[in-house]
C-alpha positions, -999 to 999 in steps of 0.1 A, spaced: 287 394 -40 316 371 -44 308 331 -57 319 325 -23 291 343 -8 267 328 -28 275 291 -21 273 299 15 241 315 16 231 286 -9 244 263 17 223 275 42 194 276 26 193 238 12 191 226 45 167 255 60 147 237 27 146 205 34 135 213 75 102 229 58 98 207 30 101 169 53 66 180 75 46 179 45 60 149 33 55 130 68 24 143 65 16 130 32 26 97 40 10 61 48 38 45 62 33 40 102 17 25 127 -21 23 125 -47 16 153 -76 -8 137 -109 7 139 -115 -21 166 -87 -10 183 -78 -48 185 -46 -47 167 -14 -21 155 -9 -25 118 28 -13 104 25 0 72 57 1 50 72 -3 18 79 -38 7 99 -40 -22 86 -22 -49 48 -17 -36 35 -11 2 22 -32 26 8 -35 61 18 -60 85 -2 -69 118 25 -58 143 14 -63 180 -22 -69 194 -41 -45 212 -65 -71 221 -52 -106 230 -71 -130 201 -92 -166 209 -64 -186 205 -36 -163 222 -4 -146 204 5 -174 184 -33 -172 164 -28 -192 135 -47 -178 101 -71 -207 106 -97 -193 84 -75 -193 50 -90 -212 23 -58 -227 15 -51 -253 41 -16 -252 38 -15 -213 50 -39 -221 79 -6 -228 105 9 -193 100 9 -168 130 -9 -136 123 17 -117 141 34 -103 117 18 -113 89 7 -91 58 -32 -83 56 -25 -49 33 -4 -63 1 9 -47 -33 -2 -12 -27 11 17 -53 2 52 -52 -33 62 -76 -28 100 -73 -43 107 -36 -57 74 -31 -32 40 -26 -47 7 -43 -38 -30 -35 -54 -55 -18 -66 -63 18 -67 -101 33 -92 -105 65 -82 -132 84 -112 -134 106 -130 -144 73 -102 -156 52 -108 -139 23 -91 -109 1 -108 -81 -10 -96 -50 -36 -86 -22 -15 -81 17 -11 -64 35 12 -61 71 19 -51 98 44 -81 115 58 -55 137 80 -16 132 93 -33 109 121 -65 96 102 -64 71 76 -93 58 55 -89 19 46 -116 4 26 -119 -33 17 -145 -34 -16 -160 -64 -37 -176 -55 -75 -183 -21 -63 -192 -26 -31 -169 -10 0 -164 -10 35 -146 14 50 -127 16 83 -108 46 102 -76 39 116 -58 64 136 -22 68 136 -4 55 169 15 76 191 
């Protein structure tokens, strides 16, 4: 076979590689639009700048106060007249192995909590919210 040959076939199979390869890492991924275990709220999870985090990106469920909800439950005052739309609730979160760590901010409470997430399946995601060793844990499902 002539060099020629060889960079063709090599050609073809980079690409043929890379079809197989990107599944398993869309699979593998976080990143996406999760339903809340309440199915109140769509939460985009993405990278922001170095780490990941997951935004509250449309309502499912309209809240008490309408679209514009203000994070009126924030112990610091001078947060309490952001929207929620669009805020982040899932902050500074950097792969562990399997398991994605950072931290989680209810804002029906108003407090933060240490946080894992993991995938329990391309469509399933695990998110827990813990304090000391104590955790919650939610499913979300990927939406379609």
């Amino acid at each position: 076979m002539s060099i020629l040959t060889l960079s063709k076939m090599a050609a073809g199979l980079i690409p043929a590689a890379m079809i197989f390869a990107t599944p398993a890492l869309a699979a593998d991924s976080i990143h996406g639009d999760w339903i809340t275990q309440e199915r109140d709220a769509i939460i985009k999870i993405s990278k922001c700048g170095t780490s990941v985090c997951g935004r509250i990106y449309k309502y499912l469920v309209t809240p008490p106060n309408g679209t514009g909800q203000k994070d009126i439950h924030n112990p610091d005052k001078k947060l309490r007249d952001r929207k929620l739309l669009g805020m982040s609730i899932l902050t500074g979160f950097t792969p562990d192995g399997d398991i994605w760590r950072g931290k989680v901010y209810d804002p029906k409470s108003g407090k933060t909590y240490r946080s894992e997430v993991s995938l329990k399946s391309t469509n399933s995601l695990k998110m827990k919210g813990c304090l000391a060793f104590f955790c919650q844990g939610q499913d979300w499902a990927r939406a379609k």
